[in-house]
N, C-alpha and C positions, 0 to 999 in steps of 0.2 A: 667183604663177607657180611651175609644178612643175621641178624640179631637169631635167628632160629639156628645157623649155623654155631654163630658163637656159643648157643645156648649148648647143642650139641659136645662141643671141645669142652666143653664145662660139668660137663656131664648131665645136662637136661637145667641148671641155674642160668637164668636171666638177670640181668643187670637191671637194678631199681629205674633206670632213666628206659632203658625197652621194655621194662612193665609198662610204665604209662604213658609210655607214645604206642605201644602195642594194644592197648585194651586192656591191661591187665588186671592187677588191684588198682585199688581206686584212690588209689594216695593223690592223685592229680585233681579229683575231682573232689574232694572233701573241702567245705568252705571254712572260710575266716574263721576260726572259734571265739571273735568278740560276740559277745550277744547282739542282733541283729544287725551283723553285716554279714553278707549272702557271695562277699566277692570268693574268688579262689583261694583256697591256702595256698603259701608262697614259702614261709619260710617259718620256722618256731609255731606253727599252728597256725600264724596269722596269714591275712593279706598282705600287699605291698605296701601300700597307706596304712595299715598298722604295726607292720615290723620297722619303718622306718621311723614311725614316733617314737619308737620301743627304742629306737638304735641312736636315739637324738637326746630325748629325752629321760627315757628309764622309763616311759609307761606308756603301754597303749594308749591313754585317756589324753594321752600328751597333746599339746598344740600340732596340726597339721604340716608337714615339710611343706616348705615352698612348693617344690619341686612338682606336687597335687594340685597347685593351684590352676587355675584357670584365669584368662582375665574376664573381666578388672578385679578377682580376687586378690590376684597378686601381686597391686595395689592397694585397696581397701585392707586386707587383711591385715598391713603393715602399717598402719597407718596408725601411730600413737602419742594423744593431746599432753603438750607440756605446760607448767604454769605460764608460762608467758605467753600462751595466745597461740603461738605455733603449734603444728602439726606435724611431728618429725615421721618420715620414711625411716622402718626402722630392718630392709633387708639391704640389700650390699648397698656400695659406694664405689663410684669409680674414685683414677684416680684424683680426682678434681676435688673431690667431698662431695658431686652430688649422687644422689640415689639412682639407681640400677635394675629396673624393673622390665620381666618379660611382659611383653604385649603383643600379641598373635602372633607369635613364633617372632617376632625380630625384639631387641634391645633397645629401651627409652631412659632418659633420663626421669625419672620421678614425678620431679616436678610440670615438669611438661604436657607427660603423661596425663597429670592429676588436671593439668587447668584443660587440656582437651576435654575429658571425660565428666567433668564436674562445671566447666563455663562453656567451653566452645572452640570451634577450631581457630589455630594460629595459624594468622594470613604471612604470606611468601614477605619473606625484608623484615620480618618482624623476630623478639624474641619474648620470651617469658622472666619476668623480674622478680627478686624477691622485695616486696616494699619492709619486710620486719627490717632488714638490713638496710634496707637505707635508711630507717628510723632511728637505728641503732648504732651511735657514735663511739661507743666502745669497740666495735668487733673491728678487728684490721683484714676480714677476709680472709680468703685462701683457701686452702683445702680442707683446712682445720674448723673453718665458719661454720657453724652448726645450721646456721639461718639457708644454707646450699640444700638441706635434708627436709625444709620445710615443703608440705603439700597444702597447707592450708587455702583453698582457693581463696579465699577472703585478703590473702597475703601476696599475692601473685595477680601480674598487671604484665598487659602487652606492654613494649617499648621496642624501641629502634636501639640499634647495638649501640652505637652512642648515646642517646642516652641511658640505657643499661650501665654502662661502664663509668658513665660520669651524675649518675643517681647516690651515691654512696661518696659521703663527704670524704670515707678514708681512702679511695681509691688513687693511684697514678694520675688519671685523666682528669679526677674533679680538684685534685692538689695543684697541678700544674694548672686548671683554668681559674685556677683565684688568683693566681699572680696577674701582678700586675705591672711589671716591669720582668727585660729579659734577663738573664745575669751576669750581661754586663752594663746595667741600670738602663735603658731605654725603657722608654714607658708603651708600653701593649696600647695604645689608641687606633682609632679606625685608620690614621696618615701612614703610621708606621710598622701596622701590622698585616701580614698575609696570612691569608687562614687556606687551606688544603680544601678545595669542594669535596676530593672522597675520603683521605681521613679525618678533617676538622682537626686537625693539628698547626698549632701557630707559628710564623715567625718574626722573625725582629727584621723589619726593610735593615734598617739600620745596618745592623750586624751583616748579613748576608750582602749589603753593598759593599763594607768593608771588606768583605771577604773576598769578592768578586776581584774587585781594584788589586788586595796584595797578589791574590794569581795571576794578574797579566800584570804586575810589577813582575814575579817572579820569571813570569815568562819572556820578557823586554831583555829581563841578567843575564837568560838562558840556563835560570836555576829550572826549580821541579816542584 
């Protein structure tokens, strides 16, 4: 049924939504009521981008929703200096702790984002580091490391995933490379140790002989 129909069973009343898809009053066409913005009224008198500041923050004058942003706005705008030097991403976080920023329609990590856009492109094998955190002997990492949120180009350096993970004294990878014996005391020297060409992961010759030998002991019993 066409909207002049329905108007008809209504007895000549049109519906607010077939006035102004129809021509009618001009409720559609009336703009923003902030002072000098010229967009459409949407909702409460306002535009889109002003009833949502309304709806976020209690005032039109409010800070801009993300959601307006543009890039690199929606980086740059997020972007706020703490005493210690860093530069915290302050819109979402995945779950890792780092920052979550839209960038021409697909999803970036923050930081990443920030050292494309502000130093230059990251070549293929490579990652982005945070140097505060390796600086930083206090922080145990994780999701919770604030130093994940930093954009501070200044703070951020290419590196190879290995070194990435073995940059940061508190890490797994750089605790285990200080050792210096396996644990079962063999000492990590160039005679007795094998290193993994793709993950740079060490072993003890030692141990792994030992181990080898009681397998084919076990195998001779006809154990398992």
């Amino acid at each position: 049924m066409t909207c002049a129909r329905m108007a008809e069973a209504r007895g000549g009343r049109r519906g607010l939504r077939c006035q102004n898809l129809g021509g009618g009053p001009d409720v559609a066409k009336r703009t923003c009521s902030v002072e000098g913005c010229d967009r459409p009224s949407r909702a409460r008198g306002w535009c889109s981008p002003h009833y949502y500041r309304w709806k976020k923050s209690g005032s039109v004058e409010g800070p801009p929703v993300l959601a307006y942003y543009k890039w690199p706005e929606t980086l740059l705008a997020r972007m706020e200096p703490q005493p210690n030097g860093c530069i915290h991403y302050t819109g979402q976080v995945n779950r890792l702790g780092y920052g979550r920023v839209t960038k021409e329609g697909t999803t970036a990590q923050a930081h990443r984002a920030a050292y494309e856009l502000l130093v230059g492109p990251i070549p293929d094998g490579m990652t982005v580091g945070h140097k505060c955190h390796d600086a930083d002997e206090t922080c145990a990492g994780g999701p919770s490391c604030l130093h994940r949120r930093c954009v501070n180009p200044e703070h951020l350096a290419l590196e190879t995933i290995g070194d990435n993970v073995r940059a940061s004294s508190n890490t797994p990878a750089s605790i285990n490379a200080a050792k210096t014996h396996c644990p079962q005391g063999h000492q990590y020297d160039e005679a007795n140790t094998y290193v993994n060409p793709t993950t740079g992961k060490r072993t003890c010759r030692k141990c792994q002989g030992d181990a080898d030998a009681a397998y084919k002991e076990r195998c001779r019993s006809g154990g398992s």
